[in-house]
C-alpha angles and dihedrals in degrees: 000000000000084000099077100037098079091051095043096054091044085053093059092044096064085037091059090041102050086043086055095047089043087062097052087053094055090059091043088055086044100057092037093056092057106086129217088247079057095049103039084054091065089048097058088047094052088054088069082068110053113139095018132117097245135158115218120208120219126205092256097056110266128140112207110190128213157075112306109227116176126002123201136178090279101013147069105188102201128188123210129154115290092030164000109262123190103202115191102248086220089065089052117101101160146014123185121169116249107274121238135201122229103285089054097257127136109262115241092225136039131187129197 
């Protein structure tokens, strides 16, 4: 009985890791099949929001908040509260400015 243990737990080990490293692929091929015409679309874009609360959107799901305040070929430098942040414009699949209510203030919650 002890003597298949070992293997089978070794078995499950490189399955967890390939299936790790197969992941990581997926998101390589992603960002490889997007080409530079595609990407310097969504800078220029992104330059149609300087100096506006915005939350960008990245492909793997991640909502960065704050004002964008310069755009370059590869970057988008954004200010919030605590810091400056570059984010890899490549990286970038959205960008909506921060919705307001009617008063003009931020809204608390936002659902996308």
């Amino acid at each position: 009985m002890h003597t298949y243990t070992i293997p089978i737990i070794m078995l499950l080990i490189i399955i967890l890791a390939t299936h790790r490293r197969n992941n990581s692929m997926v998101a390589a091929k992603i960002i490889k099949k997007k080409s530079k015409k595609e990407n310097g679309k969504m800078t220029e874009l992104a330059k149609r929001f300087i100096d506006k609360d915005c939350i960008l959107y990245t492909f793997n799901g991640t909502q960065i908040v704050g004002i964008i305040k310069e755009v370059t070929d590869s970057a988008i430098l954004i200010e919030n509260k605590e810091s400056m942040e570059a984010i890899n414009a490549e990286f970038v699949v959205r960008i909506r400015e921060y919705p307001r209510d009617k008063k003009g203030k931020k809204k608390s919650v936002v659902l996308d």
